[in-house]
C-alpha positions, 0 to 999 in steps of 0.5 A: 353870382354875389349877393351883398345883403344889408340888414338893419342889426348891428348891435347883437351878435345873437341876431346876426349869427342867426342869419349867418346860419341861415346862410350856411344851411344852404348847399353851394352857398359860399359865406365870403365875408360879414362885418357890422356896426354898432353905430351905423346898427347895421351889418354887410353880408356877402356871398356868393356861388351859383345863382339858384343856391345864392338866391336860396341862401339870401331868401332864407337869410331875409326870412331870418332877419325878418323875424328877428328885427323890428323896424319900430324900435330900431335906430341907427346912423345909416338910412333904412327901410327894412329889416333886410334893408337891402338885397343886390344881386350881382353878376361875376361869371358866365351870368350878364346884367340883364340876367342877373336882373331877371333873377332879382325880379323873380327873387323880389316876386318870391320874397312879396309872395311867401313873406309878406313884405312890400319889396321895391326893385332897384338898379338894373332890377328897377321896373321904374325909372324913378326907382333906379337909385336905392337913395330915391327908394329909401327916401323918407326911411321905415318911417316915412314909408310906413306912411306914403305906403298907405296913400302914394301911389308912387311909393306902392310896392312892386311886389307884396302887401302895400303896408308895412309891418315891424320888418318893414320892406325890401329893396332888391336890386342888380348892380355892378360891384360897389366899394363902400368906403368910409372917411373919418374927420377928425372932428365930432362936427357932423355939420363939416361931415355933411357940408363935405358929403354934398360937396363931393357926391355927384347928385350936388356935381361932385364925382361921378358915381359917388355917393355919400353922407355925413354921419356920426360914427364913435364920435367921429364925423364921417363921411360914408361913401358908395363908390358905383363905379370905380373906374369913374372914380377910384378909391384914392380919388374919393379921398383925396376929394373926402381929404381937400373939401375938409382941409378947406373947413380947417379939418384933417382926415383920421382915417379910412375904412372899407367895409366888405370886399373889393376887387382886386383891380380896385385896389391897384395903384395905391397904398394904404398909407396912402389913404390912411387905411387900416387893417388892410390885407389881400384878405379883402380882395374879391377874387382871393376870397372867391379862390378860397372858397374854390368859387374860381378855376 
């Protein structure tokens, strides 16, 4: 099983080596990648290995960031509710989806009951329907939240207290693989960012299984993409929709990024010239990495 937790620290490396730490402290949990950024303020850990040592690693790894990071003072370009913003579960090898949701449930429960932070389930983990898309749980941000916690009772917790304290909540999910990729304009206009970003996801009838913002990021506009399902799809499809919405604002594409790992079926059939990607290596790819860590047969 993988686990590609997501918190709400960008900026200090201190914080972030601690969480690290947490990880590696525990046996039979493989630390595969992390990366983070200042402007987003946030930073993208995976792992993975047997479920009961994954789950162990991310619990104690929420525990650490629960205590380190205060949502009251944080600020930063990427949507958040929490400390430890959000913890997906996903399944590999020998586990199936409604397994691996079962244990994001169990996860969720555990978190609420021993630290004390409101926890919501998404994805395939949701036990409403209204809570399957994370975009719909973190609506309003820690912000908006710590308010509706306290009087909408449809923003009540799944697990844990009804109130939210400077770590804020927790979203838990099980999903499928997902690729994060990022599309810098050349532009500082966030608004073509934006215009583009509703063009292209498919809540606004763009692309299936694409979503995405416009965001400032080192002075650039991006556009920042979760690509659900790159069957639907695929990574150089994303850009070319990314590339021929801007060019209709008068806007050429700086550059791509990914951020965290990709199958390696994802990244079949296309270059990375061929998006404007850099820093790009077999290092990336999923299943090199799990080979590395002898995660494979």
């Amino acid at each position: 099983m993988e686990c590609v937790p997501n918190f709400s620290e960008g900026r200090r490396a201190e914080i972030l080596e601690v969480i690290l730490q947490a990880i590696h402290r525990v046996p039979g949990a493989v630390l595969l990648d992390s990366s983070s950024d200042p402007d987003h303020n946030r930073s993208v850990v995976t792992l993975a290995g047997r479920p009961e040592a994954v789950q162990d690693a991310a619990f104690a790894a929420v525990e650490a960031a629960s205590r380190r990071i205060d949502l009251r003072s944080h600020r930063g370009e990427h949507p958040r509710i929490g400390s430890a913003d959000v913890v997906p579960f996903v399944p590999l090898r020998g586990i199936s989806m409604p397994e691996c949701a079962g244990l994001a449930r169990a996860f969720g429960r555990r978190v609420g009951e021993e630290l004390g932070l409101p926890v919501y389930l998404y994805g395939e983990a949701a036990l409403r329907p209204e809570r399957k898309r994370l975009a719909d749980v973190r609506k309003g941000e820690y912000e908006g939240l710590a308010a509706a916690i306290l009087t909408d009772p449809a923003r009540a917790p799944d697990f844990g207290p009804a109130r939210l304290g400077s770590a804020g909540a927790v979203a838990v999910g099980a999903r499928a693989p997902l690729i994060a990729f990022n599309v810098y304009l050349d532009t500082s206009d966030l608004k073509i960012a934006r215009a583009v970003a509703r063009r292209v996801r498919a809540s606004a009838g763009g692309l299936p299984a694409l979503q995405a913002l416009g965001l400032m990021v080192g002075g650039l506009a991006q556009v920042s993409m979760n690509l659900t399902d790159y069957d639907q799809t695929p990574i150089p499809r994303a850009y070319e929709a990314v590339r021929a919405e801007a060019a209709r604002m008068g806007v050429d594409v700086e550059r791509s990024e990914l951020i965290g790992l990709i199958p390696r079926q994802a990244a079949a059939g296309w270059l990375p010239a061929d998006i404007r990607l850099e820093d790009f290596s077999e290092s990336r790819i999923l299943e090199h990495r799990l080979q590395e860590a002898g995660l494979t047969d």
